[in-house]
Residue frames relative to the residue before (quaternion, step in Angstrom):
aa qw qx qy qz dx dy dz
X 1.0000 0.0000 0.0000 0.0000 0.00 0.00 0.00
X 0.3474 -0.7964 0.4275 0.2494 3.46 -1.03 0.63
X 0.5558 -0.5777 0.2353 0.5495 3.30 -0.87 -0.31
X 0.5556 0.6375 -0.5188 0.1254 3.36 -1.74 0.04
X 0.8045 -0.3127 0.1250 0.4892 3.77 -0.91 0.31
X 0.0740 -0.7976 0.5979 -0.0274 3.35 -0.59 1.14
X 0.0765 -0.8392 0.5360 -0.0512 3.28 -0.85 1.84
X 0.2825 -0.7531 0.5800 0.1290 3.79 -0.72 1.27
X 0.1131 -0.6715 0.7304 0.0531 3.50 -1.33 0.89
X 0.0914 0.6975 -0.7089 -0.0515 3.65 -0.52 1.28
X 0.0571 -0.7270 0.6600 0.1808 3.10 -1.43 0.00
X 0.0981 0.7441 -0.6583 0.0574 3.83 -0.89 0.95
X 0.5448 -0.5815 0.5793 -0.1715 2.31 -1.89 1.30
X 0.0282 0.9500 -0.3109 0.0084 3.86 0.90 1.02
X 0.5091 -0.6763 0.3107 0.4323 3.45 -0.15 1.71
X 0.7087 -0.5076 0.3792 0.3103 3.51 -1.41 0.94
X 0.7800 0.2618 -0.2813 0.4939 3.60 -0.83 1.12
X 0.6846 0.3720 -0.2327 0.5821 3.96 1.36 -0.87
X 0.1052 0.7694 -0.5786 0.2496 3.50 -0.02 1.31
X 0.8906 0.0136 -0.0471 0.4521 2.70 0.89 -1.18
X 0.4071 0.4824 -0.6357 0.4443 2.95 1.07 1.15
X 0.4310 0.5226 -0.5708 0.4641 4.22 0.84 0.20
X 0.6759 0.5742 -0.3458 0.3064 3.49 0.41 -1.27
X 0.6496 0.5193 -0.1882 0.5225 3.49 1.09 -0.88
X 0.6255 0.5099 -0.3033 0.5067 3.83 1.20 -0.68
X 0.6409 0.6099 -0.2595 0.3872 3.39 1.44 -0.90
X 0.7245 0.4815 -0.0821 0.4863 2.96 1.34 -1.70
X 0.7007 0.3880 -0.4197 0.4271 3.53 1.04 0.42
X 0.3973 0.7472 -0.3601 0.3926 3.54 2.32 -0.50
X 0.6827 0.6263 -0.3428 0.1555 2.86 0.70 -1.70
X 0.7890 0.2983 -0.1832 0.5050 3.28 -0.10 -1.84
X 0.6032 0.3793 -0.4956 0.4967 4.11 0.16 0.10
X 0.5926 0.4707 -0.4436 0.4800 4.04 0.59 0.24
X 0.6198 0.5544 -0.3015 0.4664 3.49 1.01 -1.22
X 0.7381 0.3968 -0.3013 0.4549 3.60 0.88 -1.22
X 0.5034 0.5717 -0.5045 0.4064 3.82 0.54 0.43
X 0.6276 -0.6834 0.2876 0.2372 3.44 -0.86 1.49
X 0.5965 0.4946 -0.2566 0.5777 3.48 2.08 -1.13
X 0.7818 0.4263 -0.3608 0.2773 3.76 0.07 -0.07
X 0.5351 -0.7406 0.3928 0.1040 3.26 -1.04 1.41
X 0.7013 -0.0301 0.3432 0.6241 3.05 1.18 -1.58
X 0.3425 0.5967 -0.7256 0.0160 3.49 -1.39 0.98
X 0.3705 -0.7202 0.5668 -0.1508 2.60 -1.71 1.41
X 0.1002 0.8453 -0.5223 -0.0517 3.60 -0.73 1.01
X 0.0149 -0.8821 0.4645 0.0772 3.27 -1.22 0.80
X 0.3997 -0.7000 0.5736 0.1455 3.61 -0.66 0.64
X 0.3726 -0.6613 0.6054 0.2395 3.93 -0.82 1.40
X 0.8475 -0.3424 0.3900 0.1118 2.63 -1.99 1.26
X 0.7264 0.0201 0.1453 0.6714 3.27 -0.35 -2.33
X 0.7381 0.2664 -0.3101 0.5367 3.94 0.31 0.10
X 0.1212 0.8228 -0.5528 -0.0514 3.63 0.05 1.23
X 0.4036 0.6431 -0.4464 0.4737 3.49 1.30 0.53
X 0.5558 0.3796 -0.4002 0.6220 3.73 1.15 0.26
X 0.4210 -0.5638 0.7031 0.1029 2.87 -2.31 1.19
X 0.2230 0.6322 -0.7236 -0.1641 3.26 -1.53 -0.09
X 0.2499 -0.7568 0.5942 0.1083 3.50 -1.12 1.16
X 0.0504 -0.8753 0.4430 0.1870 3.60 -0.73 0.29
X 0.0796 -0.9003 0.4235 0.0616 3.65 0.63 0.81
X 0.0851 -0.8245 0.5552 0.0680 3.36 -0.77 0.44
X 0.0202 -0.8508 0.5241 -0.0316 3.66 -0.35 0.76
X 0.6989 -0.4103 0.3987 0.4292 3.91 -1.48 1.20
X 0.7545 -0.3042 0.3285 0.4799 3.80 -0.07 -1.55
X 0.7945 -0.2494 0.2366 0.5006 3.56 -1.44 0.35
X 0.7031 0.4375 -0.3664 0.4243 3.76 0.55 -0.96
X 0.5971 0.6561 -0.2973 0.3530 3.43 1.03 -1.25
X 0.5678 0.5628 -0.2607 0.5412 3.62 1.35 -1.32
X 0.7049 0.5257 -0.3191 0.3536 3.76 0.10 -1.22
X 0.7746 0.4690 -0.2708 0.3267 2.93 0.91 -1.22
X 0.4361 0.7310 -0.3781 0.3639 3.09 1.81 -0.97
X 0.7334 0.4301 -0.2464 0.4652 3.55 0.86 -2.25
X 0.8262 0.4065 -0.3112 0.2352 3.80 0.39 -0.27
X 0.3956 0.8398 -0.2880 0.2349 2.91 2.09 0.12
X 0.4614 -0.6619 0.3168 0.4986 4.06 0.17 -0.35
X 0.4894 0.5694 -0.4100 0.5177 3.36 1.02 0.30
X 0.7736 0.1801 -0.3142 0.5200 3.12 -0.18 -0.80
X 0.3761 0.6489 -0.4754 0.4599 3.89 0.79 -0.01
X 0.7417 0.3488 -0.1335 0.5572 3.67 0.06 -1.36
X 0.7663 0.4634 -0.2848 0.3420 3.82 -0.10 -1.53
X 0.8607 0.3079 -0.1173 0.3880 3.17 0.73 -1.69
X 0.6696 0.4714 -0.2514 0.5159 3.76 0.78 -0.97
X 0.7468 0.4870 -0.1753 0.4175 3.24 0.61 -1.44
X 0.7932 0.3804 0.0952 0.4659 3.55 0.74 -1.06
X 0.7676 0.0163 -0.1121 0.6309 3.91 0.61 -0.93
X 0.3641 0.5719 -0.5699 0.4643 4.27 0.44 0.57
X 0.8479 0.2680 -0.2457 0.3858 3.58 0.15 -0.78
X 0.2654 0.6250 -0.4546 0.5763 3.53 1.61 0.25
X 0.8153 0.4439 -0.2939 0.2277 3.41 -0.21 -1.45
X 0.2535 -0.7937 0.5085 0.2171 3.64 -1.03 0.44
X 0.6722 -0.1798 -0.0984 0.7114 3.24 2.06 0.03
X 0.1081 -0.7765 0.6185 0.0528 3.61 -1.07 0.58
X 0.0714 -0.7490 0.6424 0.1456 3.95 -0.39 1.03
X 0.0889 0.6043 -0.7874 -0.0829 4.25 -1.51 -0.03
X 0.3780 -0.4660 0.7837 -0.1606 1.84 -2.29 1.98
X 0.0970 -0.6623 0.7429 -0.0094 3.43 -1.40 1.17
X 0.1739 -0.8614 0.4552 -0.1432 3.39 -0.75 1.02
X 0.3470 0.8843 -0.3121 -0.0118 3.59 0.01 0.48
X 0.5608 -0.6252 0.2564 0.4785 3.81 -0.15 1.41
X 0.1698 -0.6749 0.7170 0.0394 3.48 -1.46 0.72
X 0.3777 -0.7357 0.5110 0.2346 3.55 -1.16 0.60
């Protein structure tokens, strides 16, 4: 991958009854993701007619910017440790702008 803005589309899907304990895993991810020097933007959203679906939108400086994100201790603890076994399915999309 080259460089430049590197956007993640996860989408999860939280085992029946742990909604809102994901919601809480999210809401403590967030602002310690934001405060990392490589991220642009993270975004959460909750479906319409399916509000038991996530959609996260993460934006990040560059391929390094992302790594660091996944090796950081947050997302270490919060996400793997903690909101993976919540999940009943989780897909990521990596994405990056083309002219």
């Amino acid at each position: 991958m080259s460089a430049g803005v590197i956007t993640v589309v996860a989408r999860w899907q939280p085992v029946d009854g742990k909604l809102g304990e994901v919601l809480a895993v999210l809401a403590e991810m967030r602002p310690k993701t934001l405060a990392e020097p490589g991220c642009l933007g993270y975004e959460i959203y909750r479906g319409i007619d399916s509000p038991h679906n996530l959609l996260l939108l993460e934006h990040y400086r560059d391929e390094a910017a992302l790594e660091a994100h996944r090796q950081s201790e947050h997302y270490q603890s919060l996400v793997i440790g903690h909101a993976l076994p919540l999940l009943a399915d989780r897909q990521v999309e990596l994405l990056q702008a083309r002219a």
